[in-house]
C-alpha positions as CSV (number, residue, x, y, z in Angstrom):
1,X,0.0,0.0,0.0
2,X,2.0,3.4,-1.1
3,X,0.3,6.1,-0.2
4,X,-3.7,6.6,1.3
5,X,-6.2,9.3,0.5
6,X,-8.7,10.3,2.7
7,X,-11.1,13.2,1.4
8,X,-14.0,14.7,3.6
9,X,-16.4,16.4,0.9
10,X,-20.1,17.0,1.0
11,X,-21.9,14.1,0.1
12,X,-23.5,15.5,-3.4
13,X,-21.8,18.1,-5.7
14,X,-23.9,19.3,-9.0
15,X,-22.3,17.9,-12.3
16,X,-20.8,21.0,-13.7
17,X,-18.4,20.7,-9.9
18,X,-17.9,17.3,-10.6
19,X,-16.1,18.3,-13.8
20,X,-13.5,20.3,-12.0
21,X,-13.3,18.0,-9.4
22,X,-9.9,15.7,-8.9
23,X,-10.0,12.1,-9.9
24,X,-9.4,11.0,-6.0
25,X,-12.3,13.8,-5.2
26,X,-14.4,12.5,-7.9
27,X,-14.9,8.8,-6.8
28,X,-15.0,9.4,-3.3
29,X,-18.2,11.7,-4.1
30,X,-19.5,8.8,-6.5
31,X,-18.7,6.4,-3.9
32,X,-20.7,7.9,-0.9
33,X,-23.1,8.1,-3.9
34,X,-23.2,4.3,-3.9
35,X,-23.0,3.7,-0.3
36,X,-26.2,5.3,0.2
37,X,-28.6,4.1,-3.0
38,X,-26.9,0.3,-2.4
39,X,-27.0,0.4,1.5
40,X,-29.5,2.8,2.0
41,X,-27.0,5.3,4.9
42,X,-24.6,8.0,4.9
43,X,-21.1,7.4,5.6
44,X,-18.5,9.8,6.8
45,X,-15.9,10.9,3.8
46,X,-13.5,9.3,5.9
47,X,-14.4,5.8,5.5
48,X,-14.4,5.7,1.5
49,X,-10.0,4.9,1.5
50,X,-8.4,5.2,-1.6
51,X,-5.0,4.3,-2.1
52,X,-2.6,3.3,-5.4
53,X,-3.0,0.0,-7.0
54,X,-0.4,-2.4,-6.8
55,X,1.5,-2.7,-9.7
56,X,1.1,-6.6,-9.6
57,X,-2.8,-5.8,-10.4
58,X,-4.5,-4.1,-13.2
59,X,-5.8,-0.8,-11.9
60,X,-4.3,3.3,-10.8
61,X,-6.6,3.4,-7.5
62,X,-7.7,1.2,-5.3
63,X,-10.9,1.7,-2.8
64,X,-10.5,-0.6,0.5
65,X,-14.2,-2.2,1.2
66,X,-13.5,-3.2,4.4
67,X,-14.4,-0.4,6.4
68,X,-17.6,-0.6,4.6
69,X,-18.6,-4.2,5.7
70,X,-20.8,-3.4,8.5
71,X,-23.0,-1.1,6.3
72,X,-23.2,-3.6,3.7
73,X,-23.8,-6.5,5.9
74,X,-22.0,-8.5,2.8
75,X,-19.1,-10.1,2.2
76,X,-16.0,-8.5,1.1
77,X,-16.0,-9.5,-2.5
78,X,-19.8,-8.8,-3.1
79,X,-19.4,-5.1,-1.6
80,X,-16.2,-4.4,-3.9
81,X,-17.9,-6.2,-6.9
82,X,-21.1,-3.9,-6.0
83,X,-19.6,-0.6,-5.1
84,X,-17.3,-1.2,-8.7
85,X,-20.2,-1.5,-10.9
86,X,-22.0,1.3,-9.3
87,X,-18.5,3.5,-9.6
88,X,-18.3,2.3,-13.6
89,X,-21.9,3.5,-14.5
90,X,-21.8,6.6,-12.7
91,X,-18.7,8.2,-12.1
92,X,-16.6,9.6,-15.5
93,X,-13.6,8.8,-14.0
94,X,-13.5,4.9,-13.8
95,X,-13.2,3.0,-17.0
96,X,-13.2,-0.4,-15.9
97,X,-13.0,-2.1,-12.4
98,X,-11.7,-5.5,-10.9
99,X,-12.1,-6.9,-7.5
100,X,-9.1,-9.0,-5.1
101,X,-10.6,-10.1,-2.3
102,X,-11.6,-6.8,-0.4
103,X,-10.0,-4.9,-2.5
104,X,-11.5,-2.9,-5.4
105,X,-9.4,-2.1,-8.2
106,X,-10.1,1.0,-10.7
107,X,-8.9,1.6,-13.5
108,X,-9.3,5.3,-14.5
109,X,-10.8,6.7,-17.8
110,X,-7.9,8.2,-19.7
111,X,-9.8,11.8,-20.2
112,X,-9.3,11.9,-16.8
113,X,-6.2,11.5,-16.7
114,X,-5.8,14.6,-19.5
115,X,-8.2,16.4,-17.0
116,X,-6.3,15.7,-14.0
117,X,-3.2,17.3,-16.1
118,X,-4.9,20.1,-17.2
119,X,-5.2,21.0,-13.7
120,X,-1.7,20.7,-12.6
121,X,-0.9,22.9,-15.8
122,X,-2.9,25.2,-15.1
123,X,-1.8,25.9,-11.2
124,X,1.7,27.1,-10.4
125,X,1.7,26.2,-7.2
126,X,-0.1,23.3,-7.8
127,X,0.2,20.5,-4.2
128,X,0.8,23.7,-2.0
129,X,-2.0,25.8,-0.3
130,X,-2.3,29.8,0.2
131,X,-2.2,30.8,3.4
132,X,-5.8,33.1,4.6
133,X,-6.5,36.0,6.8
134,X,-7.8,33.5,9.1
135,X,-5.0,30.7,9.0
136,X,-3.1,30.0,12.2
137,X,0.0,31.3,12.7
138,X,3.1,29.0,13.4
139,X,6.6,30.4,14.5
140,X,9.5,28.6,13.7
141,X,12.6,28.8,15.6
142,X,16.0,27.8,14.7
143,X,19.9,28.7,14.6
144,X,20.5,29.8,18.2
145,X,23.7,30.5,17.8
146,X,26.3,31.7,20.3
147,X,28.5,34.7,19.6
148,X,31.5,33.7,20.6
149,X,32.5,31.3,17.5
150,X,31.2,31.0,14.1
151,X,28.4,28.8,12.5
152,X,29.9,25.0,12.3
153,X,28.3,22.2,10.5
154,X,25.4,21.4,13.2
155,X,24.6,24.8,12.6
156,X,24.5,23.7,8.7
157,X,21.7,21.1,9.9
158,X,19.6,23.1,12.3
159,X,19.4,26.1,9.7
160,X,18.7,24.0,6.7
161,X,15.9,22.1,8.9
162,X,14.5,25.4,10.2
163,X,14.4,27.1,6.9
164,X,13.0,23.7,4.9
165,X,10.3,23.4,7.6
166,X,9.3,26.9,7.8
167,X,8.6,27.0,3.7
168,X,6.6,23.7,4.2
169,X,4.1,25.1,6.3
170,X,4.0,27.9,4.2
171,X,3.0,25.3,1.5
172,X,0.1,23.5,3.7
173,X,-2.0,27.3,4.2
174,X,-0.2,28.2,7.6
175,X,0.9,31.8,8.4
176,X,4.8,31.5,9.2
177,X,7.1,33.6,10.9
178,X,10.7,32.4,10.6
179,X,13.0,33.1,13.9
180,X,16.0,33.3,15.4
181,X,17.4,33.6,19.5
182,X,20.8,34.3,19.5
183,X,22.7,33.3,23.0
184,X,24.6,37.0,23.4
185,X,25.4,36.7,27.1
186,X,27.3,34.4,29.5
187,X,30.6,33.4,30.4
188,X,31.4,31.7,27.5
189,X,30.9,34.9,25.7
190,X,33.1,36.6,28.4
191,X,35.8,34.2,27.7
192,X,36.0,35.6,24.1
193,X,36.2,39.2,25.4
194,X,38.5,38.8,27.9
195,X,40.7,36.9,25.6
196,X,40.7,39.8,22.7
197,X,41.5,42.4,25.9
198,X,45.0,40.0,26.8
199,X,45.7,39.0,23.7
200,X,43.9,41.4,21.2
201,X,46.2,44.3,20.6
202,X,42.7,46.0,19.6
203,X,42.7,44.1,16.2
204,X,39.9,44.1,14.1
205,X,38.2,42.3,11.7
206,X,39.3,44.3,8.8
207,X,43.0,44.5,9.9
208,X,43.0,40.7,10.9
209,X,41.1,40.0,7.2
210,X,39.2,37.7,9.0
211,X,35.1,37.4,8.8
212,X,34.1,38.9,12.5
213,X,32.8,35.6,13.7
214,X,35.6,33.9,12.9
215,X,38.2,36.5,14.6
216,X,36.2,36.4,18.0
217,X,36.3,32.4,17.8
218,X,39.6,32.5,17.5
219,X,40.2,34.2,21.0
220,X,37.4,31.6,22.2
221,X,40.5,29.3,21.3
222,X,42.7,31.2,23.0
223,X,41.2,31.2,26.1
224,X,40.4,27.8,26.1
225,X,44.0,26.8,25.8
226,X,45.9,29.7,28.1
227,X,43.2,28.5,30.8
228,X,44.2,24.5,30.4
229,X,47.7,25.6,30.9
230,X,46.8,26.9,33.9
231,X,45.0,24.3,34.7
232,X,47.9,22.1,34.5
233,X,50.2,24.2,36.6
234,X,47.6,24.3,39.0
235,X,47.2,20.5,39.5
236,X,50.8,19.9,39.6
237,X,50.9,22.2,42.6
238,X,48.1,20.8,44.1
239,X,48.7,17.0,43.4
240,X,52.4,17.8,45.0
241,X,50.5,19.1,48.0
242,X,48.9,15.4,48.3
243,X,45.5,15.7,46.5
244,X,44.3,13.2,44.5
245,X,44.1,14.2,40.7
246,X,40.4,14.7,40.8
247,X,40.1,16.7,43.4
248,X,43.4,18.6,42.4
249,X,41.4,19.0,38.7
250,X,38.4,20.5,40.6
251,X,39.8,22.8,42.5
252,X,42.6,24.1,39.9
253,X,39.9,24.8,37.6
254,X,37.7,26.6,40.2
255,X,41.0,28.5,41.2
256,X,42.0,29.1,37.5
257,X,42.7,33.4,36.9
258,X,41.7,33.1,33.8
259,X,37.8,32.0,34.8
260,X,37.9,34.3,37.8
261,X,38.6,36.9,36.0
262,X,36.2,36.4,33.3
263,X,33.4,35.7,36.0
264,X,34.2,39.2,37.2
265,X,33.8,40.4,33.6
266,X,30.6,38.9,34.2
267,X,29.3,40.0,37.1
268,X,30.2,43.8,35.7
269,X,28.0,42.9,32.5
270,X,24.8,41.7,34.8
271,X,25.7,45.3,36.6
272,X,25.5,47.3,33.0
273,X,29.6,48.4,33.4
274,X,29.8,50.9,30.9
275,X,33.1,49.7,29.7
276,X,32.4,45.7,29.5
277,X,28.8,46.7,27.8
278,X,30.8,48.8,25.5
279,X,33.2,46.1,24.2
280,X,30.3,43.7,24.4
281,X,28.5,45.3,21.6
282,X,31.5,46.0,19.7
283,X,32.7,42.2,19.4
284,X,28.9,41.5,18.7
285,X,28.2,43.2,16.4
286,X,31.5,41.9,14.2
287,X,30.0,38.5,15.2
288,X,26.6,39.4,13.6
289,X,28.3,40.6,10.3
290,X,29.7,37.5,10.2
291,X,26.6,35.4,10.6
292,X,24.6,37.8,8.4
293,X,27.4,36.5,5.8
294,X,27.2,32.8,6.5
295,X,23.1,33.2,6.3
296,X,23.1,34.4,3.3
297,X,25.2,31.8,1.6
298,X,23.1,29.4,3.0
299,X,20.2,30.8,1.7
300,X,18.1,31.4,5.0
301,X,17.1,34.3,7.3
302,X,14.5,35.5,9.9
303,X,11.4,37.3,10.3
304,X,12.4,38.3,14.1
305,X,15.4,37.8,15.9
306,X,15.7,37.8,19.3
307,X,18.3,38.6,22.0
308,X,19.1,36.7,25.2
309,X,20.5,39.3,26.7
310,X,16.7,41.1,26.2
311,X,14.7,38.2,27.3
312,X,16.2,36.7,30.2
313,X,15.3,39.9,32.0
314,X,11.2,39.1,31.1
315,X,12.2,35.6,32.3
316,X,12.7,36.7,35.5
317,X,9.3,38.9,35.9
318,X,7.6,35.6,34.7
319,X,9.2,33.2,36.8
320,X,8.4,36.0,40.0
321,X,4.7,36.0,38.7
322,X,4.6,32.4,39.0
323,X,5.5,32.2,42.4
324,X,3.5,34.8,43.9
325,X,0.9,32.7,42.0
326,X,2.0,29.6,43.6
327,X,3.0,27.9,40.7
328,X,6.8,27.6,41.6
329,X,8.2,27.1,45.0
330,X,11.4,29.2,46.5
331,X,14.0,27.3,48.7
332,X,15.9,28.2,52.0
333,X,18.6,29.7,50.0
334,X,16.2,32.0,48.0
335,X,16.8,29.6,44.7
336,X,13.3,29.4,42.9
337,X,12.3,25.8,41.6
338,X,9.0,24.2,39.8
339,X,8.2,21.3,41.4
340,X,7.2,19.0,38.5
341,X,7.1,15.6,40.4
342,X,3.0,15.2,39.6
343,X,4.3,15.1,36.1
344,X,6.7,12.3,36.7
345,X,9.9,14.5,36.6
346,X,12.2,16.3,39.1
347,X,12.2,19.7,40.1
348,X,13.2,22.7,38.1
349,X,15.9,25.4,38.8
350,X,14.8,28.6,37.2
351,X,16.4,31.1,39.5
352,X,19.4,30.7,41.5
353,X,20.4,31.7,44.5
354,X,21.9,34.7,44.1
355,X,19.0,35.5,41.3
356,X,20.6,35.1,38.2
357,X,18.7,33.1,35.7
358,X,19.2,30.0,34.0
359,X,18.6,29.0,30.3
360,X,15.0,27.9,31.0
361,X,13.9,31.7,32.9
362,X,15.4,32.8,29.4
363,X,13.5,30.9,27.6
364,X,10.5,31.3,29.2
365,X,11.3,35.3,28.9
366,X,11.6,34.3,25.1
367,X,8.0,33.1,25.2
368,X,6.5,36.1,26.6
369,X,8.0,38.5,24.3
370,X,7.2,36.7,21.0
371,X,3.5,36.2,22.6
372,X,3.5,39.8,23.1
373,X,5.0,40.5,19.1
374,X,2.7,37.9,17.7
375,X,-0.6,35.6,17.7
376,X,1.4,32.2,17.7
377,X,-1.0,29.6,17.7
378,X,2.0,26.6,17.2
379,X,5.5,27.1,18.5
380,X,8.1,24.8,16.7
381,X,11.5,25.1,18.1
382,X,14.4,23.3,16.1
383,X,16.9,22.1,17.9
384,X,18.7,19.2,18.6
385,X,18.0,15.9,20.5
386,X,20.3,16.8,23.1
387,X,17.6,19.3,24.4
388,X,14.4,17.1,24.3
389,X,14.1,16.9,28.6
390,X,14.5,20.9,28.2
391,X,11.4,21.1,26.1
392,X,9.6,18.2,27.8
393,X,10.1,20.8,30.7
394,X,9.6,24.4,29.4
395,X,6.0,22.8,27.5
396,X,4.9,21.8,31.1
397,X,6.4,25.2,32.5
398,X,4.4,27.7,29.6
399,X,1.5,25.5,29.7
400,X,1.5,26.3,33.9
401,X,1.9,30.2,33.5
402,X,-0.8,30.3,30.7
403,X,0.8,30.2,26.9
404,X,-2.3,28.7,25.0
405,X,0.5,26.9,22.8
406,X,2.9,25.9,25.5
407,X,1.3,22.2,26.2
408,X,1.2,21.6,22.4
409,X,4.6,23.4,21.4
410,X,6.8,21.1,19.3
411,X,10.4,20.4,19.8
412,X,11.7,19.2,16.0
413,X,14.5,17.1,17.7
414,X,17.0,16.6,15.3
415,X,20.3,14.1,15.5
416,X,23.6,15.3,15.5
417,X,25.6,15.3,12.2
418,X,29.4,14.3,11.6
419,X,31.9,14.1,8.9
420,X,33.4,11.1,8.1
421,X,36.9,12.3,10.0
422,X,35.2,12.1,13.4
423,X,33.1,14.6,16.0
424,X,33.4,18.4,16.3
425,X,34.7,20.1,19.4
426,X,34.5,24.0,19.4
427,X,36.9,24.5,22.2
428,X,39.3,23.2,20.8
429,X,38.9,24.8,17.1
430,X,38.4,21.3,15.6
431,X,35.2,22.8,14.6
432,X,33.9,21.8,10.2
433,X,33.6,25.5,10.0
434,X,30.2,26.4,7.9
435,X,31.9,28.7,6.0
436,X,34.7,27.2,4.9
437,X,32.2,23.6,4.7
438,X,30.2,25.9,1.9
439,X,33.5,27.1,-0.1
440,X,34.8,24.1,-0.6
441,X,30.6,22.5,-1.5
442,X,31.1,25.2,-4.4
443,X,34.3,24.7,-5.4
444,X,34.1,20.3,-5.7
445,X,31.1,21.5,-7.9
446,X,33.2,23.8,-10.1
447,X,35.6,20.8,-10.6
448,X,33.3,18.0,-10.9
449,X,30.7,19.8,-13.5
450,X,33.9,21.6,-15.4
451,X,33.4,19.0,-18.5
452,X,29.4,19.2,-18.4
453,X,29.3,23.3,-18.0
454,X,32.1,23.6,-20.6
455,X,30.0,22.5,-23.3
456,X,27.5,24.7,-22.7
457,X,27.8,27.1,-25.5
458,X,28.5,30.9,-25.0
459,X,28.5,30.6,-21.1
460,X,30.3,33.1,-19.5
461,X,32.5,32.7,-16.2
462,X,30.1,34.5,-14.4
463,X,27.6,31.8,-15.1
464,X,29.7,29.0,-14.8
465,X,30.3,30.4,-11.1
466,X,26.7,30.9,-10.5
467,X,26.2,27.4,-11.6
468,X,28.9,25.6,-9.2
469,X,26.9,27.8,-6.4
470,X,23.7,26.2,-7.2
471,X,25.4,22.9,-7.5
472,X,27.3,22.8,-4.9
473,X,24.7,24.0,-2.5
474,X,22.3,21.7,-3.5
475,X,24.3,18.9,-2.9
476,X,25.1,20.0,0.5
477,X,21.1,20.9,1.3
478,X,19.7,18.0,-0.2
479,X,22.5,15.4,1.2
480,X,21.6,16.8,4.9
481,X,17.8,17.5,3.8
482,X,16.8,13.8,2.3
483,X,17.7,12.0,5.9
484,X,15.2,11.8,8.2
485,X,15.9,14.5,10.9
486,X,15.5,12.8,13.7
487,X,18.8,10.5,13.1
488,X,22.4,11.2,13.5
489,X,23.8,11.0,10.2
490,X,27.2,11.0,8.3
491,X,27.9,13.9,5.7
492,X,30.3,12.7,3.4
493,X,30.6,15.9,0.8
494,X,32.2,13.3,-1.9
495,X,28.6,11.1,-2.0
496,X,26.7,14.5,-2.1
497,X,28.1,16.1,-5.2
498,X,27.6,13.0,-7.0
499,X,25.9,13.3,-10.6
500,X,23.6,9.9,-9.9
501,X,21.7,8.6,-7.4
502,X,19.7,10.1,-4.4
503,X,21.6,13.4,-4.5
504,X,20.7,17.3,-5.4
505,X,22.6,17.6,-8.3
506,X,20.8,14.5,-10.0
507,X,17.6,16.1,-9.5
508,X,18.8,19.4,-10.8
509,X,20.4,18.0,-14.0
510,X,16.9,16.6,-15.1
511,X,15.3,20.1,-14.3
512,X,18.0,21.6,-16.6
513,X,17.4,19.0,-18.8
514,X,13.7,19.4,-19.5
515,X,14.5,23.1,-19.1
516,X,16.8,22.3,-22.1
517,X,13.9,20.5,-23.9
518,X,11.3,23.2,-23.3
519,X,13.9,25.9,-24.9
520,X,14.7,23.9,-28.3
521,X,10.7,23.7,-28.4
522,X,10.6,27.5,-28.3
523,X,13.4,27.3,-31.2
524,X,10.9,25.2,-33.3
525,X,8.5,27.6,-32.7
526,X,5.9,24.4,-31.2
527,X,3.8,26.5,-29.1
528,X,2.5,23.8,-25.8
529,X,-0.8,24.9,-25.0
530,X,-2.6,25.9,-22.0
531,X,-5.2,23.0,-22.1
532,X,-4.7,19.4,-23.6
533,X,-7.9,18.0,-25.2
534,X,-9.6,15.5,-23.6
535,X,-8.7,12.9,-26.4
536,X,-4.7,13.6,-26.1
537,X,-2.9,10.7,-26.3
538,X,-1.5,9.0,-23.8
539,X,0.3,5.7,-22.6
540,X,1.3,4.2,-19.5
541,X,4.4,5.5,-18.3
542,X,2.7,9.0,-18.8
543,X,0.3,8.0,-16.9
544,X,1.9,7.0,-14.5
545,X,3.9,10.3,-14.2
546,X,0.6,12.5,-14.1
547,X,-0.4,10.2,-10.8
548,X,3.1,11.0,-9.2
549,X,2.9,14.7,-10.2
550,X,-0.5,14.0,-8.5
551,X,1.2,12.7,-5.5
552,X,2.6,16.2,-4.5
553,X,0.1,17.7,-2.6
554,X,-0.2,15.2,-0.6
555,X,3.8,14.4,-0.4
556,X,3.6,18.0,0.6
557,X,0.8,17.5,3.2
558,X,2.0,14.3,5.0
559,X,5.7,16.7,5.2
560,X,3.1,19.3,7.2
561,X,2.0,16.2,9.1
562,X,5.5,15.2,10.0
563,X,7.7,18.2,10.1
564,X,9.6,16.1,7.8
565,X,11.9,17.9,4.8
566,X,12.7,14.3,4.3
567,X,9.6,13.4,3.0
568,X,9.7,17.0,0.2
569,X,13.4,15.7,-0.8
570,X,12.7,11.5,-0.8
571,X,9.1,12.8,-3.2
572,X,11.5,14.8,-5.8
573,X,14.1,12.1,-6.0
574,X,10.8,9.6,-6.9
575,X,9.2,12.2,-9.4
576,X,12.6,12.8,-11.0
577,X,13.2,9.1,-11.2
578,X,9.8,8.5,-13.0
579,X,10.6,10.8,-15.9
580,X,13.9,10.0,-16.3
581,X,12.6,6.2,-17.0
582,X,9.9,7.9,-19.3
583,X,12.4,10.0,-21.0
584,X,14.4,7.0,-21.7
585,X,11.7,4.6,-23.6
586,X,10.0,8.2,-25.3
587,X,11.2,11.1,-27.3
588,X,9.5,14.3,-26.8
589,X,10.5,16.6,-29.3
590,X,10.8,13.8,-32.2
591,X,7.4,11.9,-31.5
592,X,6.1,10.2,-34.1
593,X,2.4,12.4,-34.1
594,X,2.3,15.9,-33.1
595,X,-0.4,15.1,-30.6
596,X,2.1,12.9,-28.7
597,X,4.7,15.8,-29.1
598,X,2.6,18.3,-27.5
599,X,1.1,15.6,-24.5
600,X,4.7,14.8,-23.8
601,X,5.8,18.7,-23.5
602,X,3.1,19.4,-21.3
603,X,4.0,16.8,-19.4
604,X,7.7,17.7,-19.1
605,X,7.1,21.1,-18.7
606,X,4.8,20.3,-15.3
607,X,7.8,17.5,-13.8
608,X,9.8,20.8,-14.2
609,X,7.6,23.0,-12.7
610,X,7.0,20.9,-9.5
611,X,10.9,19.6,-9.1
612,X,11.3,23.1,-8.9
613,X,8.3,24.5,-6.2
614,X,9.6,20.6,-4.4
615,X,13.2,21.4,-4.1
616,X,12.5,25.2,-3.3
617,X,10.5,23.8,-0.2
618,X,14.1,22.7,0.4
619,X,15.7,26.0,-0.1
620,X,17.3,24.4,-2.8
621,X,17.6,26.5,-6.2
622,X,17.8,25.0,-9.5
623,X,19.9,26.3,-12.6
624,X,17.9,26.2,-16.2
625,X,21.2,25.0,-17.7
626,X,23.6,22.3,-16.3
């Protein structure tokens, strides 16, 4: 069974609707129809399931009787056998029937098929639904990064997911606003600045040549290793003193100068120093130029972004709300906890003793102000699987101080990705920089497509450039994109620039191939027209392309469904599988009849169209030559 349609219509529709109804739409109509002249009763929508045929029967669709048994009060056989002949006689659509057991088996009238494609020609967005005045909003959440290193490749992930997702409710008639929460404040941000102060010698971005993300990373670096040096003095003072290495390790790095000092920087930020503030936003703001670059080549960006350093502040109001409410509970040492023991877990810190916040207050305080900016009716926050006991938390948390979403929110865990060389570890700057991961995407694609883009004739090396971006990109998006998210997975770059197979750049050399096809049309001046007559001609394989091109919307839906880009990429590697096995066994542009020349450019020109609206659901563009 590949695939099941469930439609919920209105039992009767005039004739002149049932015209410019979809074949699925059609016989479910007809077949509640049936249900109530053979069976005398009115059946929910719901039970009348459709799903493909299997290719080892003769048939496209195939309705399931079973659920229709107790109505009937037949056997499984006579209510197929009944409900077919019925379907025959009155619905357009079915040509011809045959029954397996249970199972009714129709085979569709081949104007319908032509109708059904006239249809899809005639929508450009065909599979994706507008979004109304009235649809619910969802906000989307991802990146989060931290601003004291650059975007690595987990970044890669989480963006790519957030972006992919975002663009898929889009396509299922949801409002969408795209979002980001950057973590501006903490020690580990202190660690950078402090490091820059030693170590610095006031460089800059520009006089470094360095990206501003990149430059403040590498005092992240720095710190890191000055501060294990101390470290190790430290414990060879203390182990000489007779402590054990553990607790020698514990205290040295309690006792380290380097961390006290960078608390103290700290504790001057949380007191609004004018000095620390100063180089703060200064060494910030070269971050954020730095992501803004990396976004862009990535092809995503926001709708709002947020600051921690803003919201942990409204973090703390909520979390005092609650407790004067009585929802949280405040210990002996004036720490602030939710007890969450009725809910089988533990209890929560959310303010410490001393009253600084922790990163659920800020998240909480992230909440309130994007309540406040927006009417979020679903909350989806990307990020990965490392997290899922925070969000199992903060849902119970929001849902307790009164978010309408919170007990619903969704957390899109996602698994962690690697490179075939092994893990990353920032502190150490063994980090698969996102930068330098996308330079080197483009440039295997310049290499690899040299012999293909070369002869493409009058191409400029502008556009041969612009070519290896689209390539290379794609192979990067679509490699990460077609896994299903939930998983670790592997990203070998090598697999994912690959010509054939399940990879991006496969799926873009068809589009540029049809695109090809579509232009030397032009050239013959054969005009494809708007609408196919109901008579066009066509034979199986097309047919069979029609009911995949068919299979969008709901590839599209059941993506909604899932949160799964998996489901948009694995649907365009399918689709652009079927044609290419078409293209093989049929020309287009030398058919023998002209009918079967212009049926055939329709057809192409609609596996273009939605391998293009599919991948773009990705984020991933396609080139019209290749």
């Amino acid at each position: 069974m590949r695939g099941l349609f469930l439609f919920f219509l209105l039992p009767l529709q005039s004739e002149n609707n049932i015209q410019n109804m979809k074949i699925e739409e059609q016989i479910t109509t007809a077949a509640l129809a049936a249900v109530k002249e053979l069976y005398g009763a009115e059946v929910p929508a719901q039970m009348i399931q459709l799903q493909k045929t299997r290719t080892d029967f003769e048939g496209n669709l195939t309705l399931v009787a079973f659920p229709l048994l107790k109505t009937s009060r037949k056997k499984p056989e006579d209510t197929a056998q009944e409900m077919g002949a019925y379907l025959k006689a009155h619905c357009k659509a079915v040509a011809d029937f045959n029954v397996v057991k249970g199972f009714l088996n129709l085979v569709i009238a081949p104007a319908a098929w032509v109708g059904l494609l006239n249809d899809i020609n005639a929508d450009e967005k065909f599979g994706e639904r507008r979004a109304t005045a009235d649809s619910p909003l969802v906000m989307v959440e991802y990146s989060s990064p931290n601003t004291n290193k650059p975007l690595h490749l987990g970044h890669v992930r989480n963006n790519l997911l957030g972006w992919s997702l975002a663009q898929i409710m889009e396509a299922n008639g949801y409002k969408v606003v795209k979002t980001n929460i950057v973590n501006d404040r903490g020690i580990h941000i202190c660690k950078s600045m402090l490091a820059w102060q030693k170590w610095g010698n006031g460089i800059t971005p520009e006089q470094a040549g360095k990206k501003g993300d990149h430059l403040i990373g590498d005092f992240y670096v720095a710190f890191d290793k000055h501060y294990r040096e101390e470290v190790k003095e430290l414990m060879a003072k203390f182990t000489a003193e007779g402590m054990d290495d553990e607790a020698a390790k514990a205290r040295a790095e309690k006792e380290a100068p380097l961390m006290k000092e960078a608390h103290a920087m700290l504790v001057k930020w949380e007191a609004g120093d004018p000095e620390v503030r100063a180089l703060w936003e200064k060494m910030n703001n070269w971050v954020y130029a730095g992501f803004d670059e990396t976004y862009k080549a990535l092809g995503v960006g926001f709708d709002k972004i947020y600051y921690e350093s803003n919201t942990y502040l409204e973090g703390k109001k909520k979390v005092e709300e609650g407790l004067e409410k009585g929802l949280f509970i405040r210990k002996a040492d004036n720490s602030v906890w939710a007890d969450l023991t009725n809910e089988g877990l533990d209890q929560k810190l959310l303010l410490r003793s001393d009253g600084t916040s922790v990163y659920m207050t800020q998240d909480i305080g992230t909440a309130e102000m994007r309540f406040k900016d927006f009417p979020i009716d679903k909350m989806i926050y990307v990020v990965g699987n490392e997290q899922n006991y925070h969000f199992q938390v903060l849902s119970i948390l929001l849902d307790r101080l009164g978010f309408k979403w919170g007990k619903d929110l969704v957390h899109f865990s996602y698994g962690m990705v690697e490179l075939p060389n092994g893990k990353m570890k920032s502190r150490e700057g063994t980090v698969v920089d996102a930068d330098d991961l996308v330079a080197s995407m483009i440039e295997n694609a310049k290499s690899l497509s040299e012999d293909k883009v070369n002869k493409l004739e009058g191409i400029t090396e502008e556009e041969k450039n612009e070519i290896a971006r689209i390539v290379g990109m794609g192979a990067l998006k679509y490699f990460i994109l077609k896994v299903d998210a939930r998983k670790n997975m592997l990203f070998n770059p090598e697999e994912s620039i690959d010509f054939n197979g399940n990879t991006g750049p496969f799926i873009q050399y068809t589009y540029a191939r049809i695109r090809s096809i579509l232009r030397k049309a032009t050239q013959q001046n054969i005009v494809i027209p708007a609408t196919l007559s109901d008579d066009a001609p066509l034979n199986e394989k097309e047919v069979a392309l029609i009911q995949k091109m068919n299979d969008f919307g709901a590839a599209v839906a059941q993506a909604g469904i899932d949160y799964s880009p998996s489901g948009i990429a694995n649907y365009c590697y399918e689709l652009t599988k079927e044609f290419n096995q078409f293209y093989h066994d049929y020309s287009i542009l030398n058919a023998e009849r002209e009918e079967e020349k212009t049926t055939r450019l329709v057809l192409a020109q609609n596996v273009a169209k939605i391998i293009k609206n599919g991948m773009a659901l990705l984020g991933i563009e396609v080139p019209e030559r290749m």
